[in-house]
PQR file with spaces between the fields and no chain letter, atoms N, CA, C, O and H, PARSE charges and radii, in Angstrom:
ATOM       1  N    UNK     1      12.192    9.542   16.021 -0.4000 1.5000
ATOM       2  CA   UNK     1      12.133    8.102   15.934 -0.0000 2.0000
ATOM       3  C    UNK     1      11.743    7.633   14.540  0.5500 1.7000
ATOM       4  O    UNK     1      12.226    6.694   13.907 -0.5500 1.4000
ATOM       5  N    UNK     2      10.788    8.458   14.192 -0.4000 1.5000
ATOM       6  CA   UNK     2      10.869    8.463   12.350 -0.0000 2.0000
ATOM       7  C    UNK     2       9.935    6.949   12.513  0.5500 1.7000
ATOM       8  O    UNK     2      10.433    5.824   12.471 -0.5500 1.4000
ATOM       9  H    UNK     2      10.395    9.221   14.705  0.4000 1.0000
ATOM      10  N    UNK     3       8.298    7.307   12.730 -0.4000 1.5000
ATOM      11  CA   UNK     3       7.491    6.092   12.442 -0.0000 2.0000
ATOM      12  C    UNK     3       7.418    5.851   10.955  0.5500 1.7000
ATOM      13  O    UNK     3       8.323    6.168   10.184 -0.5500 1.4000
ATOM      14  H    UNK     3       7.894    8.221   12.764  0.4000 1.0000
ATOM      15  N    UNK     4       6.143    5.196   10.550 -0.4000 1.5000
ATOM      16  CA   UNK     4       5.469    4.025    9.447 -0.0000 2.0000
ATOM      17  C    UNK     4       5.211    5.695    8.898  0.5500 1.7000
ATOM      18  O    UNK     4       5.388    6.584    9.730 -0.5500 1.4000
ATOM      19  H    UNK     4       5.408    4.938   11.177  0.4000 1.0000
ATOM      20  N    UNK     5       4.691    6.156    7.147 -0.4000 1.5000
ATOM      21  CA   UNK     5       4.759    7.449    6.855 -0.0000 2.0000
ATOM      22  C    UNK     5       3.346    7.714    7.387  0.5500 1.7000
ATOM      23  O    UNK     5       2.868    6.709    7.914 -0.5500 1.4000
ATOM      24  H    UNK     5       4.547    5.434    6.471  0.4000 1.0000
ATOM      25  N    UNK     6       2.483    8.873    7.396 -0.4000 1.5000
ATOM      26  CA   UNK     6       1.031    9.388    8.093 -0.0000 2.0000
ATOM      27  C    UNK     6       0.073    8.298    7.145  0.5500 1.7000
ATOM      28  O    UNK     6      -0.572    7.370    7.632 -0.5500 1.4000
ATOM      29  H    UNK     6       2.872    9.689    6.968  0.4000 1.0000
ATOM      30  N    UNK     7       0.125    8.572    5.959 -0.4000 1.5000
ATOM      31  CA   UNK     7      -0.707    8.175    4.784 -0.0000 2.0000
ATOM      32  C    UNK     7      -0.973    7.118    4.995  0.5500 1.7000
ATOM      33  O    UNK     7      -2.104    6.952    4.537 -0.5500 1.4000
ATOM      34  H    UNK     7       0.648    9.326    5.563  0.4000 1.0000
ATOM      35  N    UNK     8      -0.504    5.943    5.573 -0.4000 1.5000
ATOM      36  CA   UNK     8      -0.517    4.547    5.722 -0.0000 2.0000
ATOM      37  C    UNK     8      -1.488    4.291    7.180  0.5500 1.7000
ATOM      38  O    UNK     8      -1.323    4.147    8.392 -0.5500 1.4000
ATOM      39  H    UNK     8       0.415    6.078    5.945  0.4000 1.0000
ATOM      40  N    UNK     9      -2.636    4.345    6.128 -0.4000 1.5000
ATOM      41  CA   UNK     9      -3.939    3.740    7.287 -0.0000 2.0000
ATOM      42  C    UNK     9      -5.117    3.356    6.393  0.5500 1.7000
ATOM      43  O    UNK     9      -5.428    3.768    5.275 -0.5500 1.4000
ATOM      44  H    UNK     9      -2.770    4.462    5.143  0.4000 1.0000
ATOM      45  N    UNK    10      -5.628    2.540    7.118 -0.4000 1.5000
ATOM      46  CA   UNK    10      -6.712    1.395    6.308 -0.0000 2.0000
ATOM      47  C    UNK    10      -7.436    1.876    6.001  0.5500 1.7000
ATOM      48  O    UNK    10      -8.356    2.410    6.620 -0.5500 1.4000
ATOM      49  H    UNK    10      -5.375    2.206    8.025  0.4000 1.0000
ATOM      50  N    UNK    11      -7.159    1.801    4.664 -0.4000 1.5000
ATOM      51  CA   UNK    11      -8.515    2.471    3.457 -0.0000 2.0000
ATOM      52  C    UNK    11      -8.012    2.851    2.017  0.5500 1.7000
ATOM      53  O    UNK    11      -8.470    2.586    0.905 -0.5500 1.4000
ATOM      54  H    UNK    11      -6.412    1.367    4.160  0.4000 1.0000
ATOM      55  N    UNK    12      -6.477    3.847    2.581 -0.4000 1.5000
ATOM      56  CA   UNK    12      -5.972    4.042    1.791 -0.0000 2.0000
ATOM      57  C    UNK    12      -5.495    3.187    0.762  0.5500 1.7000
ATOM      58  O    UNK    12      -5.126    2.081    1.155 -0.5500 1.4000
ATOM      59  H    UNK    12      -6.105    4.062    3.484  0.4000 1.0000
ATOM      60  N    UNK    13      -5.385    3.479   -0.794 -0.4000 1.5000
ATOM      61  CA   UNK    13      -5.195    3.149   -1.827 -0.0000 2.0000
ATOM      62  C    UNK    13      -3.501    3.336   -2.168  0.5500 1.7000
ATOM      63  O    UNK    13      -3.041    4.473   -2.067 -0.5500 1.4000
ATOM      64  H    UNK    13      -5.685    4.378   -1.113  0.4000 1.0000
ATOM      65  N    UNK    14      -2.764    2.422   -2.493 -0.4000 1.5000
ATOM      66  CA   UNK    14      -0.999    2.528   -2.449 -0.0000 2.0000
ATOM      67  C    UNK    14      -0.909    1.464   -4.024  0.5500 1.7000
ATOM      68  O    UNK    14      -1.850    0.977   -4.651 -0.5500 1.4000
ATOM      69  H    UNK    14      -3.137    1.498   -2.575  0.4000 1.0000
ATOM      70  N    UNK    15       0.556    1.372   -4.298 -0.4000 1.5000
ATOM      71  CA   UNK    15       0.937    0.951   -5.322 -0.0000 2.0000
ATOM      72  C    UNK    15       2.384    0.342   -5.023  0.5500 1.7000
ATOM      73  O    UNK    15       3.275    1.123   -4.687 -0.5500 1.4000
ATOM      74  H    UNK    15       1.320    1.768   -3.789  0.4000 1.0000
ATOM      75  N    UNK    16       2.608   -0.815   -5.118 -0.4000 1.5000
ATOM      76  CA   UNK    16       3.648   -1.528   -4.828 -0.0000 2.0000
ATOM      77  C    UNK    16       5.003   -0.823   -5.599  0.5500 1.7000
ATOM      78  O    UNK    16       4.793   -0.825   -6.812 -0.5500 1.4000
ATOM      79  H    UNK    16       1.885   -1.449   -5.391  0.4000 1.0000
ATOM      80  N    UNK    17       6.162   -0.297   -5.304 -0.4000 1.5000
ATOM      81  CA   UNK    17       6.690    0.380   -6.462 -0.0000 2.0000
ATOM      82  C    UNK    17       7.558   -0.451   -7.437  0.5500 1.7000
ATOM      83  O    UNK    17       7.772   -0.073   -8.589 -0.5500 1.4000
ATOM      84  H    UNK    17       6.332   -0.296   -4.318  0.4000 1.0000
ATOM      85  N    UNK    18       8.150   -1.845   -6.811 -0.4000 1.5000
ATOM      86  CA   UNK    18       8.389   -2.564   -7.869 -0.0000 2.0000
ATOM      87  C    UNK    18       7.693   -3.721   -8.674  0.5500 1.7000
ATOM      88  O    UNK    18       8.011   -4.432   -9.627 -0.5500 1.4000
ATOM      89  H    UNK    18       7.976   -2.152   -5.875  0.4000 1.0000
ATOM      90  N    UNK    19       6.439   -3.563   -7.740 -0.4000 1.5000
ATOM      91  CA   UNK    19       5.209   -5.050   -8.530 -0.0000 2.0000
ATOM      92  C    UNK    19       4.403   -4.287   -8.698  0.5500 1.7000
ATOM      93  O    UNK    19       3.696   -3.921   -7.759 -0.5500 1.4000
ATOM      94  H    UNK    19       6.181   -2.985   -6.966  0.4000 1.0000
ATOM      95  N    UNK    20       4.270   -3.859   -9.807 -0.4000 1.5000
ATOM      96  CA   UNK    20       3.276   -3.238  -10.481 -0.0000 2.0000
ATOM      97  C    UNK    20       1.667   -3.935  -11.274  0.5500 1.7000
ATOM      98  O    UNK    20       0.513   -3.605  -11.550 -0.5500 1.4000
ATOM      99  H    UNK    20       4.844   -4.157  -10.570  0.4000 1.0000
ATOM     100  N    UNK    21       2.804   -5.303  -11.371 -0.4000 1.5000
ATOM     101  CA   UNK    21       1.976   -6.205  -11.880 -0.0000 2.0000
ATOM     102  C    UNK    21       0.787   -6.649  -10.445  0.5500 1.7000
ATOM     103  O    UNK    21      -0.050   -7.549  -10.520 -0.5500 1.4000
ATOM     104  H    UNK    21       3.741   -5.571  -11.147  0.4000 1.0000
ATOM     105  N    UNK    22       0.971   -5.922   -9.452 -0.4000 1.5000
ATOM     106  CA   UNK    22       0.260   -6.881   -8.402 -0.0000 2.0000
ATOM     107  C    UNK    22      -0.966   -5.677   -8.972  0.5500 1.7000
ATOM     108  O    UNK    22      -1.471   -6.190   -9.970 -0.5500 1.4000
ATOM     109  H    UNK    22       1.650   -5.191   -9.391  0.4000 1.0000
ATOM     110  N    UNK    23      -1.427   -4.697   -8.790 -0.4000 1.5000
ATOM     111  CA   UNK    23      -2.173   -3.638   -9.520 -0.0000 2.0000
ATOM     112  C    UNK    23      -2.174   -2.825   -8.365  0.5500 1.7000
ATOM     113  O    UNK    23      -1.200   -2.782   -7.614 -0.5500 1.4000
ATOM     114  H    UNK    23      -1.017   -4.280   -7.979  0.4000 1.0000
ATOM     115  N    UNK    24      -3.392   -2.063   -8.145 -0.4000 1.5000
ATOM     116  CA   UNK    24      -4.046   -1.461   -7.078 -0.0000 2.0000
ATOM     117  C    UNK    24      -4.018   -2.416   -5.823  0.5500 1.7000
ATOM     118  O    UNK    24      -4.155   -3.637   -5.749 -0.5500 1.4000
ATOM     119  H    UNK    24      -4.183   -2.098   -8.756  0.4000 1.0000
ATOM     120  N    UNK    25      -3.735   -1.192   -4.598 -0.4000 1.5000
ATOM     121  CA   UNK    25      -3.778   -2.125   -2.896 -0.0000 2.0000
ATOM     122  C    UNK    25      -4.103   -1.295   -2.170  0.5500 1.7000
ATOM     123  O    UNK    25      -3.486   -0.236   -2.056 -0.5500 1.4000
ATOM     124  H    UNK    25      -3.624   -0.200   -4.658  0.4000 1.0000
ATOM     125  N    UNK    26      -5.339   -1.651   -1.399 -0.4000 1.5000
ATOM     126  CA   UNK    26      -5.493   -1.335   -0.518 -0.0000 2.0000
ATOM     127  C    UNK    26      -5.556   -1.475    0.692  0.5500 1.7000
ATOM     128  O    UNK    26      -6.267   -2.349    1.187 -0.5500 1.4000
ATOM     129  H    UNK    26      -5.840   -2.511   -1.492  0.4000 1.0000
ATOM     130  N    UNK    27      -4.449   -0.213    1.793 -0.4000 1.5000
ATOM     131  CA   UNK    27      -3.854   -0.605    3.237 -0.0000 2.0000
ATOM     132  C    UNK    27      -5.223   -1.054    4.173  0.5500 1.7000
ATOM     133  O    UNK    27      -6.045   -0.272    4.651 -0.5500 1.4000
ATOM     134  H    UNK    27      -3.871    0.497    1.391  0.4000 1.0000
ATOM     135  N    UNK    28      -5.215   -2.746    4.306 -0.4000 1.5000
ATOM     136  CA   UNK    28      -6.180   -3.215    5.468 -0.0000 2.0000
ATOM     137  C    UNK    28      -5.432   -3.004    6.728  0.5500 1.7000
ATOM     138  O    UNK    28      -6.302   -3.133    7.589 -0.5500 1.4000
ATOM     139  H    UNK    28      -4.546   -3.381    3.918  0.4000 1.0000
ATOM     140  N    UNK    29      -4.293   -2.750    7.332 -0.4000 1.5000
ATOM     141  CA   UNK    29      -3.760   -2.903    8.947 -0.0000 2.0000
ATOM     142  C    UNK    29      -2.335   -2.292    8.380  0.5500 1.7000
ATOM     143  O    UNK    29      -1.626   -2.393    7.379 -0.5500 1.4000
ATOM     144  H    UNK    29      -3.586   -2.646    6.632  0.4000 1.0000
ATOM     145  N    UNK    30      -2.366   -1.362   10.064 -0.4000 1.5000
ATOM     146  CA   UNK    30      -0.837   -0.981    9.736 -0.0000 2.0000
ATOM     147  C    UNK    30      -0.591   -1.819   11.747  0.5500 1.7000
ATOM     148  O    UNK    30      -1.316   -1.861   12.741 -0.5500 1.4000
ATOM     149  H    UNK    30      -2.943   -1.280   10.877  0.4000 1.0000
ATOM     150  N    UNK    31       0.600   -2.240   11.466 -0.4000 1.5000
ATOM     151  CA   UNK    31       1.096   -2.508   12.539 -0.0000 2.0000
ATOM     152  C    UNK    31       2.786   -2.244   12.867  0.5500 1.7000
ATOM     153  O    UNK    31       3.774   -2.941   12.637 -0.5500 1.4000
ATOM     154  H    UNK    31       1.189   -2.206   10.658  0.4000 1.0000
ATOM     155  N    UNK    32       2.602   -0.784   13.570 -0.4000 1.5000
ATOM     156  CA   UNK    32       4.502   -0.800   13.633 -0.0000 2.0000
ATOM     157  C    UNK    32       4.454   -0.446   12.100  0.5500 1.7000
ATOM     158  O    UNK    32       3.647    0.170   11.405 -0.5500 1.4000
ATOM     159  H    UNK    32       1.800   -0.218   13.757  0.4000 1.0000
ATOM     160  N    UNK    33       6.036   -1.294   11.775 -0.4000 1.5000
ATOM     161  CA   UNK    33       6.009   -1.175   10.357 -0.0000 2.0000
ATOM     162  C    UNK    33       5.632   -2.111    9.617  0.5500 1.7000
ATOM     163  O    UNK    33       5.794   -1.846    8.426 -0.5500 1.4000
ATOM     164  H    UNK    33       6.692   -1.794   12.340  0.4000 1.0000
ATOM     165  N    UNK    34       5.119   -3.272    9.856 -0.4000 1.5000
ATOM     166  CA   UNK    34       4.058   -3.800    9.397 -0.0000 2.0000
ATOM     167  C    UNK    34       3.105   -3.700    8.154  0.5500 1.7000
ATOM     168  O    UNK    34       1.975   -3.966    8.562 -0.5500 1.4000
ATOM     169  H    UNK    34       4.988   -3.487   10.824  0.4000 1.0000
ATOM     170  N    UNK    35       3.087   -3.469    7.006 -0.4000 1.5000
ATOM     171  CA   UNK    35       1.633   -2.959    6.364 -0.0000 2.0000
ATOM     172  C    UNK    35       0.949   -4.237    5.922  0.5500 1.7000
ATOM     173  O    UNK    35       1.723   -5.075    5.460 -0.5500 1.4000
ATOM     174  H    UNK    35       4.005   -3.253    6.675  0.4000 1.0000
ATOM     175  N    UNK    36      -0.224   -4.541    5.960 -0.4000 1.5000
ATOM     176  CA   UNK    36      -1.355   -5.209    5.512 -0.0000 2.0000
ATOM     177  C    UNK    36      -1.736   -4.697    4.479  0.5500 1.7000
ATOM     178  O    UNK    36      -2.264   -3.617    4.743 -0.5500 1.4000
ATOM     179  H    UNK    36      -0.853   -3.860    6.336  0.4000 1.0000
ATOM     180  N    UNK    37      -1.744   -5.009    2.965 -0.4000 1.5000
ATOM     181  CA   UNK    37      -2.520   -4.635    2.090 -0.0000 2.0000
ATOM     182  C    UNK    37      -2.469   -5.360    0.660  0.5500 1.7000
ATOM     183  O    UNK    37      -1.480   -5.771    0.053 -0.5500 1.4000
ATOM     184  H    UNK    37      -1.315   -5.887    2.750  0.4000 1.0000
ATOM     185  N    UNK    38      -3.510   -5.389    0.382 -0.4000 1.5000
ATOM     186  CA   UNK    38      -4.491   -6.539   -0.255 -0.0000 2.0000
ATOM     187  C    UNK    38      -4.828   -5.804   -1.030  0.5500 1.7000
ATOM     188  O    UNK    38      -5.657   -4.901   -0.917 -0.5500 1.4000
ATOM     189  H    UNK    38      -4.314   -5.055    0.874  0.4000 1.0000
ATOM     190  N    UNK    39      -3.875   -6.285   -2.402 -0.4000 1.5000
ATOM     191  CA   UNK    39      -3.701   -6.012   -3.919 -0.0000 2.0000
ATOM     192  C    UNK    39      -4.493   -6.698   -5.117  0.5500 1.7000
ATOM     193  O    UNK    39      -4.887   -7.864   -5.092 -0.5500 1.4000
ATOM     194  H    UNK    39      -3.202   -7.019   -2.494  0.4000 1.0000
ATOM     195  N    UNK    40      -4.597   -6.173   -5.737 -0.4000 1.5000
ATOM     196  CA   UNK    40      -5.639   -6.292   -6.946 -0.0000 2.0000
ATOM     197  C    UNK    40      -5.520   -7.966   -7.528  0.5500 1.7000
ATOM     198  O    UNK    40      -6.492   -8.719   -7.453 -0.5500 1.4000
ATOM     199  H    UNK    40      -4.277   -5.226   -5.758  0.4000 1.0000
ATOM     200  N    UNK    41      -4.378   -8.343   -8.027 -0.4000 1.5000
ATOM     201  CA   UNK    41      -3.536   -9.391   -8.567 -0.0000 2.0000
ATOM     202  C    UNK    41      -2.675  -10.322   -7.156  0.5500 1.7000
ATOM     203  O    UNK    41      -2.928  -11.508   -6.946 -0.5500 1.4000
ATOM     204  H    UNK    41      -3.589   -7.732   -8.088  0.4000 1.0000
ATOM     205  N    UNK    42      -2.250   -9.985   -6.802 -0.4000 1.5000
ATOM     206  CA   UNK    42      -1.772  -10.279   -5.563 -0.0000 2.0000
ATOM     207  C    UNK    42      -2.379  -11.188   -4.031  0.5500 1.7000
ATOM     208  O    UNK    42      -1.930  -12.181   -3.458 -0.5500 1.4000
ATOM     209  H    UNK    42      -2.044   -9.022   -6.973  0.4000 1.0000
ATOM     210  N    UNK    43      -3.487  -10.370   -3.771 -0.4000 1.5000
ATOM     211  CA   UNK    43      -3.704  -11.048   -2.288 -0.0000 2.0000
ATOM     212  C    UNK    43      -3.798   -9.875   -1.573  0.5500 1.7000
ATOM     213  O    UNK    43      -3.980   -8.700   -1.892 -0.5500 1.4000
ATOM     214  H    UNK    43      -3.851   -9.564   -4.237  0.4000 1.0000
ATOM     215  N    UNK    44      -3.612  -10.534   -0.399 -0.4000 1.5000
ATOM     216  CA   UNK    44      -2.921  -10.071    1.151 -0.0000 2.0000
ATOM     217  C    UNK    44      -1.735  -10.143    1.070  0.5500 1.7000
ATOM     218  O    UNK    44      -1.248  -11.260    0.896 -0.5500 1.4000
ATOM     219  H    UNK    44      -3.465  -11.488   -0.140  0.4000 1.0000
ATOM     220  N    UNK    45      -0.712   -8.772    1.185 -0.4000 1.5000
ATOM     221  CA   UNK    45       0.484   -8.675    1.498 -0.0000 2.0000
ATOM     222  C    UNK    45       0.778   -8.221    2.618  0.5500 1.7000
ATOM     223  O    UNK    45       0.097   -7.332    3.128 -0.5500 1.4000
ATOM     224  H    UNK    45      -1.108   -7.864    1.326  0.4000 1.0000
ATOM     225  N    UNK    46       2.211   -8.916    3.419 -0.4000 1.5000
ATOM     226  CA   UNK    46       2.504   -8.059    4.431 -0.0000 2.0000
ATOM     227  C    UNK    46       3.446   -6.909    3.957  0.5500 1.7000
ATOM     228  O    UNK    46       3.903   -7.003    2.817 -0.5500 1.4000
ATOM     229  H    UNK    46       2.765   -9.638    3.005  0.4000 1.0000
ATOM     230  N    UNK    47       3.786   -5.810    4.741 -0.4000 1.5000
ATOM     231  CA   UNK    47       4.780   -5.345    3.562 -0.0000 2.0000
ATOM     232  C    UNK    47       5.673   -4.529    4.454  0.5500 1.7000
ATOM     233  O    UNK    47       5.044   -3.633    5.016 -0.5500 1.4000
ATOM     234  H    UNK    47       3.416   -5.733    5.667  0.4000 1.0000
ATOM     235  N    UNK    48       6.812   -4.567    4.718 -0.4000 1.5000
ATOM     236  CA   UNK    48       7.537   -4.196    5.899 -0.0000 2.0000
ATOM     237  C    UNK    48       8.464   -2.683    5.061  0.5500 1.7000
ATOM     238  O    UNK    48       9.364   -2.664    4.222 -0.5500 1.4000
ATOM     239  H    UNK    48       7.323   -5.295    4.261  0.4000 1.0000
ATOM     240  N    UNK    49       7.740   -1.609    5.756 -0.4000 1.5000
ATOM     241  CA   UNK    49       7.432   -0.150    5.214 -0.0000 2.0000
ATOM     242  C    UNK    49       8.562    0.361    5.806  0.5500 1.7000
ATOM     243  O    UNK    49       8.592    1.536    5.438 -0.5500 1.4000
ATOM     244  H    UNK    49       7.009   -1.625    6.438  0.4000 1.0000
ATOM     245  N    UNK    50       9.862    0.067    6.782 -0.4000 1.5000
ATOM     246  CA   UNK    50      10.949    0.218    6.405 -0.0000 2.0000
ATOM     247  C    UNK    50      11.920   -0.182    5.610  0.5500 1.7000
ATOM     248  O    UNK    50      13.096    0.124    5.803 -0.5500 1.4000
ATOM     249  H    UNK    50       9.837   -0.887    7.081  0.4000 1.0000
ATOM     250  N    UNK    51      11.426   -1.053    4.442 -0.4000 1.5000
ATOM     251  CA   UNK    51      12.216   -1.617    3.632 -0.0000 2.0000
ATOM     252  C    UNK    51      11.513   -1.587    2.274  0.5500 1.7000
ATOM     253  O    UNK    51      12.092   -2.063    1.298 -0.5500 1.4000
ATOM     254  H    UNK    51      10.470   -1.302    4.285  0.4000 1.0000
ATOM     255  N    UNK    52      10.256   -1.035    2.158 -0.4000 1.5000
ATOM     256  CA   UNK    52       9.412   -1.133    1.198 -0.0000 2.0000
ATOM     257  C    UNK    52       8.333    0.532    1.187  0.5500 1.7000
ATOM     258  O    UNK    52       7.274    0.892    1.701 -0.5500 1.4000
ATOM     259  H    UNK    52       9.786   -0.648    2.951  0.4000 1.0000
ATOM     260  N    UNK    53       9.303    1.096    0.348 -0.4000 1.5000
ATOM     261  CA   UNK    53       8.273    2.597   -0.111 -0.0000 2.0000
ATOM     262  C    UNK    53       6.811    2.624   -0.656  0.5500 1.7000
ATOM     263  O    UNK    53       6.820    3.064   -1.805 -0.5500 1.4000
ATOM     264  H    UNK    53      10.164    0.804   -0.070  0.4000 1.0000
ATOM     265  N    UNK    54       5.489    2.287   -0.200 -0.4000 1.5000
ATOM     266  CA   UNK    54       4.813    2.253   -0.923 -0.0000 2.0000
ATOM     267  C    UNK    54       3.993    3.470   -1.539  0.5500 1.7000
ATOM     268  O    UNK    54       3.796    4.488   -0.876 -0.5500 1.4000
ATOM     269  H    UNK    54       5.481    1.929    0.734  0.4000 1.0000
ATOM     270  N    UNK    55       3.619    3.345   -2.583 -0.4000 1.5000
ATOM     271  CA   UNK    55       3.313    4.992   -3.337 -0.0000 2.0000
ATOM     272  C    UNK    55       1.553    4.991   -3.035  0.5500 1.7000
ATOM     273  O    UNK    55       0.656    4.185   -3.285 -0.5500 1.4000
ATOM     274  H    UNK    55       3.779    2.518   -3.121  0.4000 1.0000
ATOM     275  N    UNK    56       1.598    6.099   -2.487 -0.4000 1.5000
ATOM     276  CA   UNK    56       0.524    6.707   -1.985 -0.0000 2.0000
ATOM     277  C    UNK    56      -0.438    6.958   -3.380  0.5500 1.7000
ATOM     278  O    UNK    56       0.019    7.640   -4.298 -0.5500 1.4000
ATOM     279  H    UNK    56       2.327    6.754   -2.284  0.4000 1.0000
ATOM     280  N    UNK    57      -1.259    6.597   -3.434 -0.4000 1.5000
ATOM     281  CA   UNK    57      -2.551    6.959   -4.919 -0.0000 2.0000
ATOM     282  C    UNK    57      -3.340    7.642   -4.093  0.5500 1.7000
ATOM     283  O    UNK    57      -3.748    7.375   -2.963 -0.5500 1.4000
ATOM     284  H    UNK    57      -1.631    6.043   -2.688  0.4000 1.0000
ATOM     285  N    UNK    58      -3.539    8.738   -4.931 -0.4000 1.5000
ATOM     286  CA   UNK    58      -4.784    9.655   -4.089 -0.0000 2.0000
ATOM     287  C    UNK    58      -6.117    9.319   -4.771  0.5500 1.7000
ATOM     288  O    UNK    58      -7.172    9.537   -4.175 -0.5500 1.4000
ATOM     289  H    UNK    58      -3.207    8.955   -5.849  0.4000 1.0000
ATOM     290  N    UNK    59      -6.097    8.783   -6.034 -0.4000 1.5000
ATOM     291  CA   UNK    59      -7.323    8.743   -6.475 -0.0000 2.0000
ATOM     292  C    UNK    59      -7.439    7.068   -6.946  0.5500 1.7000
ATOM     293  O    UNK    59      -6.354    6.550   -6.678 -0.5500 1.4000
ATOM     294  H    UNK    59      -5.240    8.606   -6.518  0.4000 1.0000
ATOM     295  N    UNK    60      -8.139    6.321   -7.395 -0.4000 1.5000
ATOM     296  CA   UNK    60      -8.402    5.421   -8.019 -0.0000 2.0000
ATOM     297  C    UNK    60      -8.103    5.691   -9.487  0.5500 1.7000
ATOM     298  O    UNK    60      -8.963    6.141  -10.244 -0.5500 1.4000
ATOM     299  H    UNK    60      -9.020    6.742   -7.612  0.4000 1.0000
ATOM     300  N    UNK    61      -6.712    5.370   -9.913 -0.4000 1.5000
ATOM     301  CA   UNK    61      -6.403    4.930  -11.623 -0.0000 2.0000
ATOM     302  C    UNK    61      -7.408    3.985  -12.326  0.5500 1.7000
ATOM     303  O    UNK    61      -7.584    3.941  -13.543 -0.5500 1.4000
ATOM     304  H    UNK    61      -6.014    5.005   -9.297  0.4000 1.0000
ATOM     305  N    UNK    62      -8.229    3.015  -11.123 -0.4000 1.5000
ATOM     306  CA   UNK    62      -9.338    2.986  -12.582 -0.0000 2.0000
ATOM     307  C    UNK    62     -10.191    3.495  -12.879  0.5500 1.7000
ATOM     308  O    UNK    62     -10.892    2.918  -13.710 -0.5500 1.4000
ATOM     309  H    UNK    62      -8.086    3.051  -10.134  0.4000 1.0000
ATOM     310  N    UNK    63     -10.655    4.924  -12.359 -0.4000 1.5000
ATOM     311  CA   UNK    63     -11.890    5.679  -12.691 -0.0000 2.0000
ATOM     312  C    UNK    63     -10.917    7.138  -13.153  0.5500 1.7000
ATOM     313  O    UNK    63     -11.429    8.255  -13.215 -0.5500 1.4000
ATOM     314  H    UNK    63     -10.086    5.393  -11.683  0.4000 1.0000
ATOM     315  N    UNK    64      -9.282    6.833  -13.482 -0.4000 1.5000
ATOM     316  CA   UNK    64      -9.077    8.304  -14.623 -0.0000 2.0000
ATOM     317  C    UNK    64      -9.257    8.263  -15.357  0.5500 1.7000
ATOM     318  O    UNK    64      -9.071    9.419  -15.739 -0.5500 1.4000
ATOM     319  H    UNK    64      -8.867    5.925  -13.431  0.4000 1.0000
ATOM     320  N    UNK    65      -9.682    7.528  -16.441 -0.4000 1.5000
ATOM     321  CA   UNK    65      -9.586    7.278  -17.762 -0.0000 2.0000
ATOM     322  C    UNK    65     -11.060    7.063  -18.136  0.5500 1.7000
ATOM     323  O    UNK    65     -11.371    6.806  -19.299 -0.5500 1.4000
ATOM     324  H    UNK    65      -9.834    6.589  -16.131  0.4000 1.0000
C-alpha cells in the first residue's frame, strides 16, 4: 500500500526540498499523508508527503558548524 515514509514522526527534523528558504522544520503531526511541520521562516505547514519528498536531517545544521 506504500504508507507516509517511517522517518516522518513528531520530533523529527526535515528540510523542505524546494523552499529552502523556509529553513529547518520540524514534523509536529503526521496524519495519513498529511505532514504538519513548522519551519524556521515559514510557520506551520501542511505538507501532503505524496506529492512532497521531505529530506530527512539527522542532525541539526545549526550546531555543524
Amino acid at each position: 500500500m506504500g504508507g507516509p515514509d517511517p522517518f516522518l514522526e513528531p520530533g523529527v527534523l526535515v528540510m523542505h526540498p524546494t523552499r529552502e528558504d523556509w529553513g529547518l522544520g520540524q514534523v509536529q503531526s503526521v496524519a495519513g499523508r498529511k505532514v504538519t511541520v513548522n519551519f524556521e521562516h515559514a510557520g506551520k505547514q501542511v505538507i501532503d508527503s505524496a506529492v512532497i519528498a521531505l529530506r530527512f536531517v539527522s542532525d541539526d545544521p545549526r550546531g555543524a558548524r
